[in-house]
C-alpha positions in Angstrom: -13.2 23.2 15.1 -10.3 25.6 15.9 -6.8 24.2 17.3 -7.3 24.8 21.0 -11.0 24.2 21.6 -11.8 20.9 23.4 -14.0 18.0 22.7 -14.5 14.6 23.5 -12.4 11.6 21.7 -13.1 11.0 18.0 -14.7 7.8 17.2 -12.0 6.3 15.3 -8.1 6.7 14.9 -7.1 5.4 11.6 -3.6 4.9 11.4 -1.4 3.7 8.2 2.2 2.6 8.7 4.1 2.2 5.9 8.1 1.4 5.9 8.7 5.0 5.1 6.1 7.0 5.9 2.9 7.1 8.4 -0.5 8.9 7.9 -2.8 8.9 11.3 -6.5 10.3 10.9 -9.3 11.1 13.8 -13.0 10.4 12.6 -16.3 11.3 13.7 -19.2 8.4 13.6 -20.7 10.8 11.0 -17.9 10.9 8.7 -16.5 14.1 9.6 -12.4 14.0 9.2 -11.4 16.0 12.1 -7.8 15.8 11.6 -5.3 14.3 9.3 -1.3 14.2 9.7 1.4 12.8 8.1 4.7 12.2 9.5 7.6 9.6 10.1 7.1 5.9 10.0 6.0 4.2 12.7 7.5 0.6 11.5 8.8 -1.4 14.0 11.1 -2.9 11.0 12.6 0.0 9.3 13.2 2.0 12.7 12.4 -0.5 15.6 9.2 -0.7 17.9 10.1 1.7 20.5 11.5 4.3 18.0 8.1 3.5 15.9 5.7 3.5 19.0 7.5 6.9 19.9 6.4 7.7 16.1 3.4 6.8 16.5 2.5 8.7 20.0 3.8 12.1 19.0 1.7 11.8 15.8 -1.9 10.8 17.0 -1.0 13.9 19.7 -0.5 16.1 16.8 -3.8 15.1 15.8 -5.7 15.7 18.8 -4.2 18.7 18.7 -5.5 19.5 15.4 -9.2 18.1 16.6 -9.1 19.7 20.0 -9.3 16.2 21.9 -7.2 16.3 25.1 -3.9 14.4 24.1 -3.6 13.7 27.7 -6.7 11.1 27.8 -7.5 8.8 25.0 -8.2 10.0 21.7 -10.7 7.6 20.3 -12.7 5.2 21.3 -11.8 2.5 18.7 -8.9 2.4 16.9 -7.7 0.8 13.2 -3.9 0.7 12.4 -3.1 -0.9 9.3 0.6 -1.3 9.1 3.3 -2.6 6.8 5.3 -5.6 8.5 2.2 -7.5 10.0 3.2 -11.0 8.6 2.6 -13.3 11.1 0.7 -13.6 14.3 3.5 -12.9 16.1 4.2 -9.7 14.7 0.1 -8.8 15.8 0.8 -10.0 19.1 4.0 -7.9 19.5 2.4 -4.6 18.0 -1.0 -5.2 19.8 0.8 -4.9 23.2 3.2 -2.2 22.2 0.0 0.3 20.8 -2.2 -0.6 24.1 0.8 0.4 26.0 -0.2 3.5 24.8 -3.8 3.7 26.1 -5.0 6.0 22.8 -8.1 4.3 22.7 -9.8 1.4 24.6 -9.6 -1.1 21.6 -6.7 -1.2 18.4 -7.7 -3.6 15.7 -4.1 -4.8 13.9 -3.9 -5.5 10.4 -1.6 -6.0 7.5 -1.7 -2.4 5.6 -3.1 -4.1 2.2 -6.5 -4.2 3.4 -6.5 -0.4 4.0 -5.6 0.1 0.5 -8.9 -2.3 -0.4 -11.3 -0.9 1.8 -9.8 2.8 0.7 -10.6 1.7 -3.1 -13.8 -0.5 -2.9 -16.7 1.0 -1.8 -18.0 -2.4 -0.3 -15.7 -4.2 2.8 -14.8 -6.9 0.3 -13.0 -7.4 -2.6 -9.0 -7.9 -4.0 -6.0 -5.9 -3.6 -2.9 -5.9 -5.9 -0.1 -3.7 -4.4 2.9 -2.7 -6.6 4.9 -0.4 -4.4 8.7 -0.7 -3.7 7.4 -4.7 -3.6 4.4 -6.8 -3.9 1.6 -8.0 -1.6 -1.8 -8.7 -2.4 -4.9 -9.4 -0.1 -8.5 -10.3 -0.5 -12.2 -10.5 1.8 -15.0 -12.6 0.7 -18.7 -11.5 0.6 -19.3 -13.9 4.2 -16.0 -11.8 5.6 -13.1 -14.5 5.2 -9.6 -13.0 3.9 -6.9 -14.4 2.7 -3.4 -13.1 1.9 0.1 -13.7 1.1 3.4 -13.6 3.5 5.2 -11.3 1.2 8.2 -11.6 2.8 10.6 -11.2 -0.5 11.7 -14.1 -2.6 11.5 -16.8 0.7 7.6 -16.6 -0.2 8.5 -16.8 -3.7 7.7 -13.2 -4.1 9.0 -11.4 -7.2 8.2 -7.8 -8.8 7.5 -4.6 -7.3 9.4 -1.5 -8.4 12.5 -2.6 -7.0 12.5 -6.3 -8.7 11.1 -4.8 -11.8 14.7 -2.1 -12.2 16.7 -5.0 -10.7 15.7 -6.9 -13.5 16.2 -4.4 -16.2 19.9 -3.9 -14.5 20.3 -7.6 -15.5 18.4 -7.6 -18.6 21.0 -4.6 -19.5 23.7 -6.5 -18.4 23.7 -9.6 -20.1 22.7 -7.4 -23.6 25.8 -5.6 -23.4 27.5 -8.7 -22.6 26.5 -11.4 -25.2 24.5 -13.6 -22.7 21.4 -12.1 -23.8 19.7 -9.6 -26.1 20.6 -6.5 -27.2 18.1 -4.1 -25.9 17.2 -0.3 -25.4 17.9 -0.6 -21.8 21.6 -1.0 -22.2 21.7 2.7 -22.9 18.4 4.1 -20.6 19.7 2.6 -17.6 23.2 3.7 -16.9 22.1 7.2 -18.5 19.5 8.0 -16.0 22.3 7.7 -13.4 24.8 9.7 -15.4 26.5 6.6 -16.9 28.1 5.1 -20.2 27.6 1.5 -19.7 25.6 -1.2 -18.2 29.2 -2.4 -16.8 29.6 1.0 -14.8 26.1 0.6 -13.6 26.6 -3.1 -12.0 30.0 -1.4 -10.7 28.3 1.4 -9.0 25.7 -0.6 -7.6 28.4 -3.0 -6.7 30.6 -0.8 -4.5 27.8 1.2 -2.9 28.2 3.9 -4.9 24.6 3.5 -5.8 22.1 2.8 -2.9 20.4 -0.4 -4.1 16.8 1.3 -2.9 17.5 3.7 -6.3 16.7 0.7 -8.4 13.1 1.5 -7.9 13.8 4.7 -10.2 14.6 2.6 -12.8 10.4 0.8 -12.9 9.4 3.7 -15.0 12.3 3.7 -17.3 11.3 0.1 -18.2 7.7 0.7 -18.6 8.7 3.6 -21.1 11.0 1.2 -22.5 8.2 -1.5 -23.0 6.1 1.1 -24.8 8.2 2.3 -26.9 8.5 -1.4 -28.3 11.8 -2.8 -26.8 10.9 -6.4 -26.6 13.4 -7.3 -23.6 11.7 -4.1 -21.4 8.3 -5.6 -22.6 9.0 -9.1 -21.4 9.8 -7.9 -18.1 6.6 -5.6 -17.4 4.5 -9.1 -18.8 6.3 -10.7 -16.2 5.3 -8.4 -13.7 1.7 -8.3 -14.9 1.4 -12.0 -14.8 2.9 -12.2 -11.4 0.3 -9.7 -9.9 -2.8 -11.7 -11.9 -1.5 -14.6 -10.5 -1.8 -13.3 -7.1 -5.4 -11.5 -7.6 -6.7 -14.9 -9.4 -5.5 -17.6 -6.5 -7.1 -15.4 -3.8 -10.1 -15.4 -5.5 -10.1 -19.3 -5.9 -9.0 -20.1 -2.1 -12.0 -17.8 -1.2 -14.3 -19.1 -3.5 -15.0 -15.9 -5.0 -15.2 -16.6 -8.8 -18.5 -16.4 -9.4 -19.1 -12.7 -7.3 -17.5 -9.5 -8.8 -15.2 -8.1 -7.0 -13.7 -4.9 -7.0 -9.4 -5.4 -7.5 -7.6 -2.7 -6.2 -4.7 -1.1 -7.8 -2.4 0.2 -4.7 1.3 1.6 -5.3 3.3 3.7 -6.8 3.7 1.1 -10.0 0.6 1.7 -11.2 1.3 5.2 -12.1 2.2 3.5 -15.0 0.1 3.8 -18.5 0.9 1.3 -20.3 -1.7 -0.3 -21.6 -0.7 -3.7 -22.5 0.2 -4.3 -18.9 -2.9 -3.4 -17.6 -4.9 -5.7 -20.5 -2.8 -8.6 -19.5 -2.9 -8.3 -15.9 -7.0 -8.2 -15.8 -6.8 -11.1 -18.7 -5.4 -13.1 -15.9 -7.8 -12.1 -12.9 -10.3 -12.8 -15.1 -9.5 -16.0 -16.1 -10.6 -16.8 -11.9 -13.5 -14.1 -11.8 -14.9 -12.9 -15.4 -17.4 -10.3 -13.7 -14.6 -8.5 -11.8 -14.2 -4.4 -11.8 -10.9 -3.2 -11.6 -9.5 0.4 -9.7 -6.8 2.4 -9.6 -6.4 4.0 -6.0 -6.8 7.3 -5.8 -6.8 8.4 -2.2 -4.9 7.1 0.6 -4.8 4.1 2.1 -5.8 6.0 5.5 -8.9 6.4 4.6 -9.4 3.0 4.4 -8.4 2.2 7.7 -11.4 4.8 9.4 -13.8 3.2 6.9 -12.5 -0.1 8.9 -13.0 1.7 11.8 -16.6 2.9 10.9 -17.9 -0.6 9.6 -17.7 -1.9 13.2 -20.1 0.6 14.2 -24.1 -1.4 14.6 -26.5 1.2 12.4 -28.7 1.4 9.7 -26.9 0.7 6.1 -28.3 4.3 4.9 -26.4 6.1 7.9 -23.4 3.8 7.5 -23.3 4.9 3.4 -23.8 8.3 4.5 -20.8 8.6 6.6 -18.5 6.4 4.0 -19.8 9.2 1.4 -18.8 12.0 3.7 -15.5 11.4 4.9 -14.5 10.0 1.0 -15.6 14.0 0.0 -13.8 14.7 3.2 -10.1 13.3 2.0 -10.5 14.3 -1.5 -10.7 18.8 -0.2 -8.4 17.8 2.5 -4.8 18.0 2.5 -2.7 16.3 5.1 -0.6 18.2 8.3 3.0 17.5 7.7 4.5 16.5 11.2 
């Protein structure tokens, strides 16, 4: 349909709000994508909830635009946002109210973004997610449509890895080698070098005094997985750490849902698992499997958008065939379509 034209709402707005970024998506029951846009976060943590609801409304009006839907009236008539930030009840309570406020659609389901990334990578609504991003979360839904997941709210929920705690860690690791306290190790040399620096010392200084923005540590996760390949053993304990830490995350969803005898699909979300290294990938399943031998592992692919309007398509009452026929469409759909930059 041409910009301009004019239809009726969409049947779903999918929405995924990530602490940096936000990608909002109007679907048809059939599976046809009618728009997709990508623009400025909507998080009511990294920019505040009227900034992010402001976000949020010049976005999905973008999209109508796209679609031809009157931005004026609602846009859809059910609505999926999936957003980083969605801890705790209160933080659904306070997002709920703040998105009706906006009257895009007559219902808005609130979730925690993991389980966009899962429904994006599993073609079935159940299964694990692992996600390795700037941090770590994971989530799971059982066969009978109980989930489970973690608080992930840094090391006060006894969270540890992501990119960030994986470079913050080689910092250290580089650190204490050149030191005495630990180690010599490859890293000593890698790290300060990919910020144009000597010494581990003029690392921790620059970190120190701000010279350094402490968010550029997550530069540094690749660095140490190249490290661990190459056969440094201080880099390689570090990525087993990490791969341990996410198994250990996959495997005790699986046993408070009960899931160890199904197979579920575990979804590999975030910008970590670009990696290739194959060791971390053999000892992180090892784990997983330890809880559920028969499950299936995949790396995402698309974008965790798509996951929210396949959310938003499940709650639709139809036959299984039409409801495999739209998932099959609109997954052809993202892959040929490339998202408006707003």
């Amino acid at each position: 349909m041409a910009i301009g034209e004019r239809r009726g709402p969409a049947t779903v707005l999918a929405v995924d709000g990530g602490n940096s970024k936000a990608d909002v998506a109007l679907v048809d029951a059939d599976g046809t994508l009618l728009a997709l846009v990508h623009g400025a976060t909507i998080s009511h943590q990294a920019v505040g909830l009227e900034r992010g609801m402001a976000n949020l409304r010049a976005l999905a009006g973008r999209a109508a635009q796209v679609a031809g839907i009157d931005a004026s009236a609602r846009v859809a008539h059910r609505a999926v946002y999936c957003l980083a930030g969605v801890d705790y009840p209160s933080d659904v309570r306070a997002l709920r109210r703040a998105i009706e406020g906006l009257a895009l659609s007559p219902s808005a389901v609130v979730l925690n973004d993991t389980f966009a990334a899962l429904r994006a990578g599993s073609h079935r609504p159940w299964g694990v997610a692992l996600i390795c991003g700037q941090g770590i979360n994971a989530c799971a839904v059982a066969p009978n449509g109980r989930s489970a997941r973690f608080d992930a709210v840094g090391s006060y929920s006894g969270d540890w890895g992501g990119a960030r705690g994986v470079g913050l860690a080689g910092v250290a690791a580089a650190a204490r080698g050149a030191d005495g306290r630990g180690p010599r190790t490859s890293l000593q040399e890698l790290l300060p070098a990919h910020f144009g620096l000597r010494s581990p010392a003029a690392l921790t200084r620059a970190l120190y005094l701000g010279q350094i923005d402490e968010l550029r540590l997550t530069e540094l996760s690749p660095v140490v997985f190249d490290a661990a390949t190459a056969g440094d053993p201080v880099a390689r304990s570090i990525v087993d750490r990490l791969a341990d830490e996410l198994g250990t995350m996959g495997a005790a969803l699986i046993r408070r849902l009960r899931m160890g005898r199904t197979d579920p699909d575990v979804v590999l979300a975030g910008g970590v698992f670009r990696a290739t290294d194959a060791a971390f990938y053999e000892r992180l399943e090892a784990v997983v499997r330890a809880a559920a031998p028969r499950a299936r592992f995949v790396r995402l692919i698309a974008p965790p958008v798509l996951g929210a309007a396949l959310l938003g398509l499940d709650g639709i009452d139809r036959p299984a065939a039409a409801r495999d026929a739209a998932e099959a469409l609109l997954r052809t759909e993202f892959r040929s379509r490339e998202p408006e930059r707003a």
